[in-house]
C-alpha positions in Angstrom: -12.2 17.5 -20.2 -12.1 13.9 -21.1 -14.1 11.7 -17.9 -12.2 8.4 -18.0 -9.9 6.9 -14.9 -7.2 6.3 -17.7 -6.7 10.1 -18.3 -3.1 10.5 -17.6 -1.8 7.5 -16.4 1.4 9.1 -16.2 4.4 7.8 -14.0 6.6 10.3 -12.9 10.4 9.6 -12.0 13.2 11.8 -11.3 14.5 10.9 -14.7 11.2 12.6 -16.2 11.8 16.3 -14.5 14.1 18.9 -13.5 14.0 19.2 -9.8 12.6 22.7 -8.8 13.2 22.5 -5.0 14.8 20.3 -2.7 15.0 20.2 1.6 18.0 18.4 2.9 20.6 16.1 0.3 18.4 15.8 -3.3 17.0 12.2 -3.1 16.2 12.3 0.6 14.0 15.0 1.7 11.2 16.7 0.4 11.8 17.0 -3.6 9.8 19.5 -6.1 9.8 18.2 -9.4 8.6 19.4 -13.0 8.8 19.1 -16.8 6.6 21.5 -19.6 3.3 19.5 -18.5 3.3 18.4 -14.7 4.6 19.7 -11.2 5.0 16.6 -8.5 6.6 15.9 -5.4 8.6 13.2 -3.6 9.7 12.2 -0.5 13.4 11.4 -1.0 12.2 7.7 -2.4 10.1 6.9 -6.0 6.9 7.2 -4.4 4.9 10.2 -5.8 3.3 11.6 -3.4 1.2 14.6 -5.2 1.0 15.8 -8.9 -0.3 18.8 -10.5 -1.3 19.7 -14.0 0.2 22.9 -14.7 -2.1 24.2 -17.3 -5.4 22.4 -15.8 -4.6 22.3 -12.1 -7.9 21.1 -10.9 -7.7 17.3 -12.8 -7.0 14.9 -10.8 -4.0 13.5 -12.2 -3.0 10.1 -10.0 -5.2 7.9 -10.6 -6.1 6.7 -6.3 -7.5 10.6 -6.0 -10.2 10.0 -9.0 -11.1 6.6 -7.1 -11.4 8.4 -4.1 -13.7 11.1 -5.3 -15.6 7.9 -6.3 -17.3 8.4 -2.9 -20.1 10.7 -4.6 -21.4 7.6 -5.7 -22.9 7.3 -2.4 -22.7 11.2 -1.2 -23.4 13.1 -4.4 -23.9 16.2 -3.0 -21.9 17.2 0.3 -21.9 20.6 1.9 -18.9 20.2 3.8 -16.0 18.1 3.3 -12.8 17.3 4.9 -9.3 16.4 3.7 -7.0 14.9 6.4 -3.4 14.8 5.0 -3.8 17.9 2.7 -0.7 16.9 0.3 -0.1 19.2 -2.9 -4.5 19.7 -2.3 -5.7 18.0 -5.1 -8.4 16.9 -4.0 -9.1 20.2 -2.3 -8.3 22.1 -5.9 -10.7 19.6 -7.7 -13.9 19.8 -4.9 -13.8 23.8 -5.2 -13.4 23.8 -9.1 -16.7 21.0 -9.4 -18.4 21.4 -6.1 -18.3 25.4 -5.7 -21.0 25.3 -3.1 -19.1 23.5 -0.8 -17.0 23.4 2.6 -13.9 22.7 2.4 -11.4 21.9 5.2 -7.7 20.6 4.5 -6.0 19.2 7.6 -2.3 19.0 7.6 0.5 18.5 10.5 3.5 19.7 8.5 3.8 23.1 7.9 6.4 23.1 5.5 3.7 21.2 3.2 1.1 23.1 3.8 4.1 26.2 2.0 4.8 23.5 -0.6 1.4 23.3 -1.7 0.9 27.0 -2.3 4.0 27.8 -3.6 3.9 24.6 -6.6 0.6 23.1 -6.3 -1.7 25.9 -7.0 -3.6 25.5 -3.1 -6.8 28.0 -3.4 -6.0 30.6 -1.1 -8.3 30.5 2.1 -11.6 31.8 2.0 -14.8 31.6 3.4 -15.2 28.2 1.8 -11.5 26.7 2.5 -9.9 26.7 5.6 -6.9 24.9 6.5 -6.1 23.3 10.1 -2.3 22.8 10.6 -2.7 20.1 13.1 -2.7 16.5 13.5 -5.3 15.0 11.6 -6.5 13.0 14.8 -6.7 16.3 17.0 -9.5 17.1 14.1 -11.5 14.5 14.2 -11.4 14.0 17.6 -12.6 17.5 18.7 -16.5 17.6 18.5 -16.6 21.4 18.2 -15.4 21.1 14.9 -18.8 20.3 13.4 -19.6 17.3 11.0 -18.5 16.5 7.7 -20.2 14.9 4.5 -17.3 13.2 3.4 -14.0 13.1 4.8 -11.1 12.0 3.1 -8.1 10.3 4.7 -4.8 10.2 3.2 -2.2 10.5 5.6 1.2 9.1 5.8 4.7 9.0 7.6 7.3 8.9 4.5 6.3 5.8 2.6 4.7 4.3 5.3 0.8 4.9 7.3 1.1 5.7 10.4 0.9 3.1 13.1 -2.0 4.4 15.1 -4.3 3.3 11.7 -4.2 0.2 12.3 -6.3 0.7 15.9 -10.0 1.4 15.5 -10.0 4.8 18.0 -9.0 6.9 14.8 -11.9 5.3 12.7 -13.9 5.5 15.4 -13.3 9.3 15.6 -14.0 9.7 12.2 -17.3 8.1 12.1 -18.7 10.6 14.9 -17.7 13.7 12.7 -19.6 12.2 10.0 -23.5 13.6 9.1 -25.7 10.6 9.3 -25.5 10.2 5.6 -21.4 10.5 5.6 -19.1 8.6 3.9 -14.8 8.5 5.1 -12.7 7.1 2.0 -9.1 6.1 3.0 -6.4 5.5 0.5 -4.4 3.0 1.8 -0.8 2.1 1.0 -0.4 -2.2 2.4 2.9 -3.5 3.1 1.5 -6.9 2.3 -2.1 -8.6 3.3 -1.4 -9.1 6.6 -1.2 -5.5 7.3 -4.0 -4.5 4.6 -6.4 -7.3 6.7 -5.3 -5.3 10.3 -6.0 -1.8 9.3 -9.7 -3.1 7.5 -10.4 -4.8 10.8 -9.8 -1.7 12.7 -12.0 0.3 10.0 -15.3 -2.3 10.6 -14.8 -2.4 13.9 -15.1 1.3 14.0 -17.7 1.2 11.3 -20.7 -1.1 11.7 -22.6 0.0 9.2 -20.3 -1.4 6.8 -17.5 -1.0 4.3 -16.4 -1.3 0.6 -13.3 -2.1 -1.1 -11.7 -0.5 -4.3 -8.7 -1.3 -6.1 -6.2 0.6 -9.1 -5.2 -1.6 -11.8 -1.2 -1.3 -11.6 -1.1 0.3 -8.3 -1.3 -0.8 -4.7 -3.3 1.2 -3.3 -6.6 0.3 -1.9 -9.6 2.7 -1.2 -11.9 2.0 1.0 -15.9 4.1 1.9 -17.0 3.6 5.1 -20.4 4.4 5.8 -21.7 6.0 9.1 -25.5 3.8 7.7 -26.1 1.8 4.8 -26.3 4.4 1.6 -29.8 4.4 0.2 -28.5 2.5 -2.8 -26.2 -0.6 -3.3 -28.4 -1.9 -6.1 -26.0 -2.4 -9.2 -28.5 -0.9 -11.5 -28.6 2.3 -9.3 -25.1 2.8 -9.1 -24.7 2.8 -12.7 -27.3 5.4 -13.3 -25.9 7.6 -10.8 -22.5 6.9 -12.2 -24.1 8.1 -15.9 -26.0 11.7 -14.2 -22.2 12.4 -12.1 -20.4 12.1 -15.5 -22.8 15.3 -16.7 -21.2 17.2 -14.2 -17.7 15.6 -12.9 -14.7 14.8 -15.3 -14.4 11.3 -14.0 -15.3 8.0 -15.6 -17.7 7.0 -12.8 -19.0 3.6 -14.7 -15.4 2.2 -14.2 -15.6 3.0 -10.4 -18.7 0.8 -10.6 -17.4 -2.3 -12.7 -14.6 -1.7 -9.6 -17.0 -2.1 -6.9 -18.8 -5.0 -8.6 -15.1 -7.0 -8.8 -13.8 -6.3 -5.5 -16.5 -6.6 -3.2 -19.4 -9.4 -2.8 -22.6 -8.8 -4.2 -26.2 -10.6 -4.5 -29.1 -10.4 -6.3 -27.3 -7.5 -8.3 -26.7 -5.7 -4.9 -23.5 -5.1 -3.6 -23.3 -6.1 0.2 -21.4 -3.9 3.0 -18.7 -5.9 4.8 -19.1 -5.3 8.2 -16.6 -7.6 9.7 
């Protein structure tokens, strides 16, 4: 397995596949595409929303779920981690092929995803280590009897769109009390424009004290963003990049360029990267 961000780049269209399986009129519902390499899914518009590798289908093949799992940076080794907005799973394939040892919950409101994902998308079947929660992803967070998490991962939308209620902070704010004290959340975001980016990151802060950093994807418009329930151990530069070089021993990713990321798109001193915390 090559570790670099670049490994297929691929753009999927409906011009690239045969559609599989389709809800409503093909071209606006739910639409399961594939061709002799990949498996992906759309919403009726040209927005992928998941993608699977069908001979490998624990890579991580669009590119904003490798710069999410750039959260290990700062939380190398969770025990238990949840994914709110469970999609085709990837990122729930990839933690239980790399990170064996650890809990895993996927959160998803729509049941006829959560069927999706184990009929194309290769979902592991529930276990002692996996369980999924077909609910609203803020019923989960906000329920205190559902333990803490070391990372949770946010990637939740309405169609095309994120829902309205992320742009108030009682949603972050949720999230950060689920957190272990040493937890990081990491939202991919999908910005109508700056405006709206610069609402929902206010909401975030507010919600998150302790601070915040930015990530984007070359070519894309998404943004990630960690939020950190207290300041990570390390922000040095020089720290990051040697944990970057001992995760790439173990992780297929190209960790280094989620560095030089960081280093562009947020403020730094002294070769320190500084939290933004308003």
């Amino acid at each position: 397995m090559k570790g670099t961000d670049n490994w297929l780049n691929t753009h999927f269209t409906r011009e690239d596949g045969r559609s599989i399986w389709a809800l409503g009129i093909p071209g606006h519902g739910l639409e399961v595409f594939e061709n002799d390499h990949f498996r992906w899914l759309q919403f009726g518009n040209p927005i992928v929303q998941s993608a699977v590798c069908r001979g490998y289908p624990y890579q991580l093949v669009l590119p904003y779920t490798r710069r999410m799992m750039g959260a290990l940076l700062f939380q190398p080794e969770p025990r238990r981690v949840w994914s709110l907005g469970l999609g085709g799973g990837a990122l729930v394939r990839f933690i239980q092929q790399v990170l064996p040892e650890t809990r895993v919950d996927g959160v998803e409101l729509h049941s006829e995803i959560i069927r999706l994902a184990q009929r194309f998308f290769y979902l592991p079947k529930e276990n002692e280590r996996f369980h999924i929660h077909h609910m609203d992803a803020r019923l989960m967070v906000q329920d205190s009897e559902n333990g803490v998490a070391d990372l949770i991962f946010v990637d939740v939308f309405h169609g095309k769109q994120l829902p309205d209620w992320m742009e108030q902070s009682e949603f972050f704010e949720h999230c950060r009390e689920r957190l272990s004290l040493d937890g990081v959340l990491c939202i991919n975001l999908l910005v109508r424009d700056g405006e709206h980016f610069a609402t929902i990151l206010r909401a975030i802060r507010r919600a998150f004290p302790a601070g915040s950093l930015c990530a984007s994807l070359e070519n894309y418009t998404n943004i990630v963003v960690y939020a950190f329930r207290q300041p990570p151990p390390t922000l040095s530069l020089k720290g990051l990049r040697q944990r970057a070089h001992e995760l790439m021993r173990d992780y297929p990713l190209n960790f280094p360029a989620f560095v030089k990321n960081l280093k562009r798109n947020n403020l730094s001193q002294d070769g320190q990267l500084l939290l933004r915390t308003n």
